[in-house]
C-alpha positions as CSV (number, residue, x, y, z in Angstrom):
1,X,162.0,15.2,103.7
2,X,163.5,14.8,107.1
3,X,164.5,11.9,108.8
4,X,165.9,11.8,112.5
5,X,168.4,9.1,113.7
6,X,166.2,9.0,117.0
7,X,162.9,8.4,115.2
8,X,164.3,5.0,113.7
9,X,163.7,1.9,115.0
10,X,166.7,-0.7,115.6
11,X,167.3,-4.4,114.4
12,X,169.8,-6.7,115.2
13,X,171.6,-8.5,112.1
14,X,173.8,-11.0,112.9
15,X,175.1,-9.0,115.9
16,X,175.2,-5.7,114.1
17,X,172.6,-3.3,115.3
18,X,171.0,-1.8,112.1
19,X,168.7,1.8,111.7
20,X,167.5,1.8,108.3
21,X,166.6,5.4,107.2
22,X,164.4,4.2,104.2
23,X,162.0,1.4,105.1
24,X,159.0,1.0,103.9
25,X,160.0,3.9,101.3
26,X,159.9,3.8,97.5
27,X,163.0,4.9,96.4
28,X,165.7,4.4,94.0
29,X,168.4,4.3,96.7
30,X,168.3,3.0,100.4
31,X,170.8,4.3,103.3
32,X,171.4,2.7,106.5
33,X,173.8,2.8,109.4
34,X,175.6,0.1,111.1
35,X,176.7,0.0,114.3
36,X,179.5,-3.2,114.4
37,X,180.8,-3.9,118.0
38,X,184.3,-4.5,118.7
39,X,185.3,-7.9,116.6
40,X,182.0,-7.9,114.6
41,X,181.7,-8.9,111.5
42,X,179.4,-9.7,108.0
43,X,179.4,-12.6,106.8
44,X,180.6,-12.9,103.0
45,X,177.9,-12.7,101.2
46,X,176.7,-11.2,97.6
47,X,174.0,-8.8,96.1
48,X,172.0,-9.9,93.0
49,X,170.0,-6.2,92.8
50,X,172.3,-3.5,94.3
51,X,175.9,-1.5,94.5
52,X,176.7,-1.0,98.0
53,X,178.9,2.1,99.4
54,X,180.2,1.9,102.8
55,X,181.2,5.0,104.6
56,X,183.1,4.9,107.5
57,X,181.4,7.0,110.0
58,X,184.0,5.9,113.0
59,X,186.1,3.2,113.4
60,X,188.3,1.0,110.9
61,X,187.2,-2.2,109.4
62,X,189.2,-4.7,107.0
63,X,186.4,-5.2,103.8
64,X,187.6,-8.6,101.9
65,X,185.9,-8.2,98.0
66,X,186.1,-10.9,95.8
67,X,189.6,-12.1,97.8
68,X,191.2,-8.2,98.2
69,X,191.8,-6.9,101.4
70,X,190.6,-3.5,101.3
71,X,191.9,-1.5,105.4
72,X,189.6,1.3,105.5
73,X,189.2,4.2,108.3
74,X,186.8,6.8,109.4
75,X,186.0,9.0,106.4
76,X,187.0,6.3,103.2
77,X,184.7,4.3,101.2
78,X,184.2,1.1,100.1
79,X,182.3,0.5,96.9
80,X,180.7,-3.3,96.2
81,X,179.2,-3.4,93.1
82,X,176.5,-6.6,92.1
83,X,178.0,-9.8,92.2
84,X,181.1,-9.3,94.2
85,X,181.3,-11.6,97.0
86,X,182.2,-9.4,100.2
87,X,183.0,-9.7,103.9
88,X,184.0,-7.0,106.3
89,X,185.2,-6.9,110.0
90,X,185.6,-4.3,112.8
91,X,189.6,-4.5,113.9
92,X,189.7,-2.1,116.5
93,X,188.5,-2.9,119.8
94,X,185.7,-0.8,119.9
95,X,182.4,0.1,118.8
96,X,182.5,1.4,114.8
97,X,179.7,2.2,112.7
98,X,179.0,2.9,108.5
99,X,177.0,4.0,106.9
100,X,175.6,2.0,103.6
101,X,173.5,3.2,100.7
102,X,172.1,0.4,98.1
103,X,171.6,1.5,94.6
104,X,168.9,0.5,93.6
105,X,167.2,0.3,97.0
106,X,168.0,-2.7,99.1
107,X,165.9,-5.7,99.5
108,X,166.1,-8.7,101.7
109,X,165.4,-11.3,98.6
110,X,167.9,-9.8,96.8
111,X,171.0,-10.9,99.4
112,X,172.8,-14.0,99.2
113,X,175.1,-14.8,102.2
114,X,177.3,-18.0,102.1
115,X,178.1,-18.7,105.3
């Protein structure tokens, strides 16, 4: 199966533009990328269903899990399992963007965010 960045449609979240590979599709796993702009930031919020890993694509962003700040930079990961509460912000002063897969897949329900 191929999937091309160009054939996904976008969503705003929160002010992070989102292109979710997997929608719509039955699998174990989901992948996404996010494009943060320059200041942007996720709220802290939890996952009752899934593990996330964040790859840096470009960029550097400071993740805060369950109260540990975590500086990460193109080409490190971040991993969030279930039930850690989590935050993350783009320091520099331009455009970065991740990449996140959800295992099991991600689903809207299954997200709590707190603020």
């Amino acid at each position: 199966m191929k999937i091309e960045r160009d054939s996904l449609d976008v969503f705003e979240f929160y002010g992070l533009e989102i292109r979710d590979y997997t929608a719509g599709w039955e699998g174990s796993s989901s992948i996404a990328e996010i494009t943060v702009p320059a200041g942007g930031r996720h709220e802290r919020a939890w996952s009752k269903r899934s593990d996330k890993y964040y790859y840096v694509i470009d960029g550097r962003f400071s993740f805060i899990v369950d109260n540990q700040v975590l500086n990460i930079s193109s080409g490190d990961v971040c991993i969030i399992h279930q039930g850690k509460r989590f935050s993350y912000e783009n320091v520099t002063g331009e455009t970065a963007r991740l990449l996140v897969v959800h295992t099991p897949s991600f689903e809207p329900d299954g997200e709590i965010f707190e603020e």
